[in-house]
C-alpha positions as CSV (number, residue, x, y, z in Angstrom):
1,X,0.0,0.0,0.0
2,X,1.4,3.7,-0.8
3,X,1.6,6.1,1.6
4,X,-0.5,9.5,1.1
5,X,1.2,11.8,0.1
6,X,0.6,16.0,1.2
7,X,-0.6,16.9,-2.2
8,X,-2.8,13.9,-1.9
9,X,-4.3,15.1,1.6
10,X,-4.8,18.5,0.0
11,X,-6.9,17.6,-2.1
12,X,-8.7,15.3,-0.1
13,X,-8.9,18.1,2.3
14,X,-10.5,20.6,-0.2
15,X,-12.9,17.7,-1.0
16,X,-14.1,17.2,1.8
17,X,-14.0,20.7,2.7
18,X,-16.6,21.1,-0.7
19,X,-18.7,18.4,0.5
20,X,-19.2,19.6,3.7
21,X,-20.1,23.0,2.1
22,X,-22.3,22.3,-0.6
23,X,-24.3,20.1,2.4
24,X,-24.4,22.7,4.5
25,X,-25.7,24.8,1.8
26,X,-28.8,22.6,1.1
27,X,-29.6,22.6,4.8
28,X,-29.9,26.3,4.7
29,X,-32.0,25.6,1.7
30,X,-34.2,23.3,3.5
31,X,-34.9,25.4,6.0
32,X,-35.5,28.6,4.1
33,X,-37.9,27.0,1.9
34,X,-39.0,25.2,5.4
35,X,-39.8,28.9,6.4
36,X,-41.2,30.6,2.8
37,X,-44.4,31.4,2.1
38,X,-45.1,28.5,-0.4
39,X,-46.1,26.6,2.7
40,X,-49.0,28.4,3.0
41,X,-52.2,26.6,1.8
42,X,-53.2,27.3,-1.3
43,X,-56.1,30.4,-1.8
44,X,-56.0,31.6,1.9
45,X,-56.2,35.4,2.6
46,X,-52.8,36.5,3.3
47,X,-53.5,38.3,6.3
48,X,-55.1,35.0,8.1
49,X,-53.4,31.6,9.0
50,X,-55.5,29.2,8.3
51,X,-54.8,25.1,9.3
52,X,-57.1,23.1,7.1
53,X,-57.2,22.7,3.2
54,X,-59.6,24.4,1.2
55,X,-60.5,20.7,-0.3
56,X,-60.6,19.9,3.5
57,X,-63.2,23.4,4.8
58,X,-65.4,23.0,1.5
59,X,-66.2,18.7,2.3
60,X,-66.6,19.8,5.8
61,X,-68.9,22.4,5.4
62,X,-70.6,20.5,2.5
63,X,-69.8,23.1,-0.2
64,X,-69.5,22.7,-3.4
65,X,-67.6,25.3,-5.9
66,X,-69.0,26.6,-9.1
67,X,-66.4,24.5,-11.8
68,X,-65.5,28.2,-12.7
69,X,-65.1,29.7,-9.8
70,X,-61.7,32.2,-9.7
71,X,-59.6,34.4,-7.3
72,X,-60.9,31.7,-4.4
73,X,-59.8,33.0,-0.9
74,X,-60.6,31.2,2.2
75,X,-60.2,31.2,5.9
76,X,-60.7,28.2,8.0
77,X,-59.0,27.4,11.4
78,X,-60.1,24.1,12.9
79,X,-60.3,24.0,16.6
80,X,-62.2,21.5,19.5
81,X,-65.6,22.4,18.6
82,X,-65.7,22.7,14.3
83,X,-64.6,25.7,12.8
84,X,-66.1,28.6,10.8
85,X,-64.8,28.6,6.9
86,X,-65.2,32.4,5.4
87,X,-64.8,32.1,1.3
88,X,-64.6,34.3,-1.1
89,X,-64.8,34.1,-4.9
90,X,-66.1,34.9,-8.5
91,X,-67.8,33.0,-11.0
92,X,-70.2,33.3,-13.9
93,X,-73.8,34.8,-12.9
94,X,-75.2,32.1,-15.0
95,X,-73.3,29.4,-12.8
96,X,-75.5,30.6,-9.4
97,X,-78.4,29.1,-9.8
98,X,-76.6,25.5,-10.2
99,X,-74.5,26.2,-7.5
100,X,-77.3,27.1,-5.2
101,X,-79.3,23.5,-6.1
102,X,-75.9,21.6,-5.5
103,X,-75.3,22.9,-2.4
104,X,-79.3,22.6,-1.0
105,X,-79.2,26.6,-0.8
106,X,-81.9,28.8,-0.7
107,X,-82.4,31.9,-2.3
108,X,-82.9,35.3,0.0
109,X,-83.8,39.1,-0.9
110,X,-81.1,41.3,0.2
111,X,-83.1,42.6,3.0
112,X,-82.6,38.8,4.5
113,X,-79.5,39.2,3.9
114,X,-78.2,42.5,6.3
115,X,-77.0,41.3,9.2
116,X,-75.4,37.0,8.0
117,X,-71.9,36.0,8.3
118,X,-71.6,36.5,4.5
119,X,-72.8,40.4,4.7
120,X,-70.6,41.6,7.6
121,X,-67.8,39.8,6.3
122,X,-68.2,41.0,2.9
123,X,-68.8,44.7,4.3
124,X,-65.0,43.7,6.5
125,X,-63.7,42.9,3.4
126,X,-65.0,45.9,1.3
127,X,-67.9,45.5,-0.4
128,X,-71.0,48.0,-0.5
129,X,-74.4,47.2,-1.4
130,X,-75.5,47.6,-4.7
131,X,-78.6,47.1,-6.9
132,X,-79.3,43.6,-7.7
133,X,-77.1,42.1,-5.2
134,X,-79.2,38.8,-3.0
135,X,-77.9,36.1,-0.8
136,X,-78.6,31.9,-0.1
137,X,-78.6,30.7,3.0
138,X,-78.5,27.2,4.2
139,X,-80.0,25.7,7.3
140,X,-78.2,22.9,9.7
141,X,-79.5,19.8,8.6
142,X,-79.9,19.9,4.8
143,X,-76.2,19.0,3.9
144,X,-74.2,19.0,7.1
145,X,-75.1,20.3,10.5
146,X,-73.4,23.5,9.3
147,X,-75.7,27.1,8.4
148,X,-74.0,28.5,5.6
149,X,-75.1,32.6,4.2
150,X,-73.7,33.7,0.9
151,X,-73.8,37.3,-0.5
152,X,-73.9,37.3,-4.1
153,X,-72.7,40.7,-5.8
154,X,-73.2,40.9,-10.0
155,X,-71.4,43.0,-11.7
156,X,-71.9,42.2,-15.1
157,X,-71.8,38.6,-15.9
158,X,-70.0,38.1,-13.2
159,X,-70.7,37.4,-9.7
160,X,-68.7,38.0,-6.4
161,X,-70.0,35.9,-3.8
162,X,-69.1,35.9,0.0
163,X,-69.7,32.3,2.2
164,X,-69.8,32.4,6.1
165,X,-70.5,28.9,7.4
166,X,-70.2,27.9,10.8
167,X,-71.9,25.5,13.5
């Protein structure tokens, strides 16, 4: 067997030396992409933290999203005792009427609608009352044991809507 030379323990030195670096460096990656914000679950408001799934809050709640629903945001923190899920989105005004018979709603004047989840959310998040605007509501019992009010907004043909559901 030879003996190992200096120049030979040089540059097993600066191999190793590399090898401890470039691990190092992907442990740093880990744990800054540990600590980004693509852990965050997909559609929540940014300003909540939220600890269930939309696909999780929507089959708890019983909802079921128009197929073209866009900009979804939701908010949904499960605790001992259920959880409230607050959703936003937009969709077709043609799509509301099939996604009030899929999800057993039914359909409210506005003035029934001052005063639900949906409307004082909504109002949080912005919104003002226009002409034309109505809400669904949904009773415990029908779907899950959850009541669910929605504030639907046209503009157009299209339609912001507002969910509140909670126990």
């Amino acid at each position: 067997m030879k003996p190992i030379g200096s120049d030979e323990l040089d540059h097993m030195s600066k191999r190793c030396r590399a090898a401890n670096l470039l691990a190092a460096a992907s442990c740093l990656t880990l744990l800054v992409a540990g600590c980004s914000d693509d852990d965050k679950f997909a559609h929540q408001y940014p300003d909540v933290d939220v600890n269930v799934s939309l696909e999780q809050a929507l089959r708890d709640h019983g909802v079921k999203l128009p197929k073209n629903a866009q900009d979804v945001k939701y908010s949904a923190n499960d605790g001992p005792e259920g959880y409230p899920l607050y959703l936003t989105f937009k969709a077709s005004c043609s799509a509301m009427r099939s996604f009030s018979e899929k999800n057993k709603f039914t359909r409210l004047p506005m003035e029934k609608v001052w005063g639900t989840g949906a409307a004082v959310a909504a109002q949080g998040r912005g919104w003002t009352h226009r002409a034309g605007d109505y809400g669904f509501s949904r009773n415990p019992g029908v779907v899950t044991s959850k009541r669910v009010s929605v504030l639907v907004s046209p503009k157009g043909s299209v339609c912001h809507v507002w969910l509140d559901s909670w126990s």
